[in-house]
C-alpha positions as CSV (number, residue, x, y, z in Angstrom):
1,X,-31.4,-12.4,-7.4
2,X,-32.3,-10.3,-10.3
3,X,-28.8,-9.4,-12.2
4,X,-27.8,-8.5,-15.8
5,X,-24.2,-9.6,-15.9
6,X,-22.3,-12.4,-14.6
7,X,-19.3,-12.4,-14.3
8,X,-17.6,-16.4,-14.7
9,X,-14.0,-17.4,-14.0
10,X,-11.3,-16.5,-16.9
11,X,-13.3,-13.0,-17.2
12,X,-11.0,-9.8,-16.7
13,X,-13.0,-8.8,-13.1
14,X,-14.2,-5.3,-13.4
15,X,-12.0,-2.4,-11.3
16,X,-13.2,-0.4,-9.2
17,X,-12.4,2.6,-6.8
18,X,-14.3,2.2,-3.6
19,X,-14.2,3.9,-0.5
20,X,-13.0,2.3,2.6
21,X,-12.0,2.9,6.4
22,X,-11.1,6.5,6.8
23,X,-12.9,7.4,3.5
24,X,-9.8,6.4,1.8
25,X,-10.0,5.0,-1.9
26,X,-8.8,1.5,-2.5
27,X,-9.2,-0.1,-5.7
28,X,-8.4,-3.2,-7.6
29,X,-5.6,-2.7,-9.7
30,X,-3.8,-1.4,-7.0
31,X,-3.2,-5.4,-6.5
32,X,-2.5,-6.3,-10.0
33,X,0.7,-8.1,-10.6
34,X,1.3,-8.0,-6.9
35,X,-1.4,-10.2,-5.0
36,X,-4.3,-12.2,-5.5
37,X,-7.6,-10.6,-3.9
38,X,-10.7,-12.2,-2.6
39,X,-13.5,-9.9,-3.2
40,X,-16.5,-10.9,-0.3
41,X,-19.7,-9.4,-1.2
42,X,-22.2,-9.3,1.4
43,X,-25.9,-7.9,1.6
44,X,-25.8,-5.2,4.4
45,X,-23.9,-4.2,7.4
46,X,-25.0,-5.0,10.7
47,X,-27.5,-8.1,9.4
48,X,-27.6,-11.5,11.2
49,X,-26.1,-14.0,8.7
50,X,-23.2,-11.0,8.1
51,X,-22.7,-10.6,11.7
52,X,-21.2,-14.5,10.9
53,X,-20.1,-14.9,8.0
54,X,-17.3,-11.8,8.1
55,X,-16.2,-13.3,11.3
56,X,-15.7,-16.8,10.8
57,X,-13.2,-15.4,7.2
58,X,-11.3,-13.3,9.8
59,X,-10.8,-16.1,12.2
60,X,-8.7,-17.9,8.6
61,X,-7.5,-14.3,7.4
62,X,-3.8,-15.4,8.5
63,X,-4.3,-18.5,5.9
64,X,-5.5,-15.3,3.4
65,X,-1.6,-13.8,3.9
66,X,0.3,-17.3,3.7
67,X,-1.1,-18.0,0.4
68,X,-0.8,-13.9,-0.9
69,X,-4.0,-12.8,-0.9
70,X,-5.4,-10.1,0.5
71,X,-9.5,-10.0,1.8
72,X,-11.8,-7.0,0.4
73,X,-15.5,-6.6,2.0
74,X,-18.1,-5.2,0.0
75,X,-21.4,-3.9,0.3
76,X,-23.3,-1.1,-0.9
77,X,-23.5,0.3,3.4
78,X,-21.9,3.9,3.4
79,X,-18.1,3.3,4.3
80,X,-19.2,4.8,7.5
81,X,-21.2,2.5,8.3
82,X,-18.9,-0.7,6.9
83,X,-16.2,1.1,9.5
84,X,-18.5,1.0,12.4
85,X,-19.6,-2.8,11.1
86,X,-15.9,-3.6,11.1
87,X,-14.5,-2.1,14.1
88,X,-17.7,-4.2,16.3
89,X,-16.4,-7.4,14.1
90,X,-12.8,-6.5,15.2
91,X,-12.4,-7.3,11.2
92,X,-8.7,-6.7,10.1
93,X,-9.6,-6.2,6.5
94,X,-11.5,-3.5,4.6
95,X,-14.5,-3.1,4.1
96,X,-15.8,-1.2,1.1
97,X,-18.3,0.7,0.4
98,X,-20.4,-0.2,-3.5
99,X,-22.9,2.8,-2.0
100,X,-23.6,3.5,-6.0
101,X,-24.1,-0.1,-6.4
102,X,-22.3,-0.2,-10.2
103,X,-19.9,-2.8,-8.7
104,X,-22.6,-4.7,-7.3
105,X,-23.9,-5.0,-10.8
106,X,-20.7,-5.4,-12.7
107,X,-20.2,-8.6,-10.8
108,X,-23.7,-9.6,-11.2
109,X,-24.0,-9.7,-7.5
110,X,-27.2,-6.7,-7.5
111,X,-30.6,-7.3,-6.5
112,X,-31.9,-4.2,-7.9
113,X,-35.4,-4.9,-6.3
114,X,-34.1,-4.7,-2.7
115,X,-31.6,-2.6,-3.5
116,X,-28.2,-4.5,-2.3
117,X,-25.8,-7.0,-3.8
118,X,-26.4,-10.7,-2.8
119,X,-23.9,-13.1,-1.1
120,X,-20.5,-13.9,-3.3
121,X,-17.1,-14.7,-3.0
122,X,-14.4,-14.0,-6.1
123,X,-11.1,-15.0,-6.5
124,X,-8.8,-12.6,-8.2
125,X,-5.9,-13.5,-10.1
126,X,-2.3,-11.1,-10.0
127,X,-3.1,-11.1,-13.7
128,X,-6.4,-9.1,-12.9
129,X,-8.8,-12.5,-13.5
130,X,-11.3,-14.3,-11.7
131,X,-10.1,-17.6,-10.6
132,X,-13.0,-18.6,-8.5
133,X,-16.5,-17.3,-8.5
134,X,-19.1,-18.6,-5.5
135,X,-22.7,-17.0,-5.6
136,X,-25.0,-17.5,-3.1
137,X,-28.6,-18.7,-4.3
138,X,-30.3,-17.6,-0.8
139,X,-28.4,-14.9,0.7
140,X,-30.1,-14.4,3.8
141,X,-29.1,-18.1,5.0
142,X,-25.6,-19.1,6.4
143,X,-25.8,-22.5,5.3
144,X,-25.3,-21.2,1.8
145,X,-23.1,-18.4,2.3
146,X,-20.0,-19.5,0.3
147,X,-17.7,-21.6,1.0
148,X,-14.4,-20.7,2.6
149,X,-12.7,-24.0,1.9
150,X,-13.4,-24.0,-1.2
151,X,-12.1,-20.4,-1.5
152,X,-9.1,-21.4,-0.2
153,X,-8.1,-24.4,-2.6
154,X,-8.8,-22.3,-5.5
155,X,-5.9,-19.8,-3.8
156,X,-3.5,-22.7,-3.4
157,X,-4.3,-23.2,-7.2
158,X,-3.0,-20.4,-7.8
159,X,0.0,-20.6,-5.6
């Protein structure tokens, strides 16, 4: 992965306003001071290790609400396309849509040479700061997609 920034835990985590099902905007401070929020970067809609990886965080996402966090997907698909890519996951959280790809790079997530963001997971504090940061070094295999568990304890950390 070929990115500029990155972004560690303590650091304030870039906002953003990103469009999401129905076009509508959602954005990161709309959480602040209200819930914690696990940012879920993923390479492209529709691909194989995607296809598994969204899935197997919606089969926990009722753990997500007991410990008051909410789940955002992001890519840098059209938000038409992260809709379709939801609705055939049966995905109960948005998916948005980094089609500009600044957010991919504010997070240091952008592989500029292919032209999408790798695999990460962040952990967003109410307080607007990451609490947990998990990059993938191969994005393209589930083995080292991040870790859910691990995602989780830092949540309860928080708690």
């Amino acid at each position: 992965m070929h990115a500029t920034v990155s972004i560690e835990v303590g650091y304030k985590a870039p906002d953003f306003k990103l469009r999401g099902p129905g076009g509508q905007f959602v954005s990161l401070s709309e959480y602040r001071d209200k819930k914690n929020v696990v940012l879920v970067f993923y390479p492209l809609a529709f691909s194989p290790v995607c296809s598994h990886q969204l899935p197997d965080i919606q089969k926990r996402f009722r753990g997500f609400e007991d410990l008051d966090a909410v789940v955002l997907g992001i890519s840098v698909d059209s938000w038409h396309a992260n809709e379709a890519f939801a609705h055939k996951l049966g995905l109960s959280f948005p998916l948005l849509s980094d089609f500009q790809r600044e957010i991919s790079a504010a997070y240091g997530v952008l592989n500029a040479e292919k032209g999408y963001s790798g695999r990460a997971v962040f952990v967003v504090d109410r307080q607007g700061r990451v609490a947990y940061r998990d990059v993938s070094p191969a994005p393209g295999d589930l083995e080292q997609a991040p870790d859910v568990d691990r995602v989780f304890e830092a949540l309860e950390a928080l708690a």
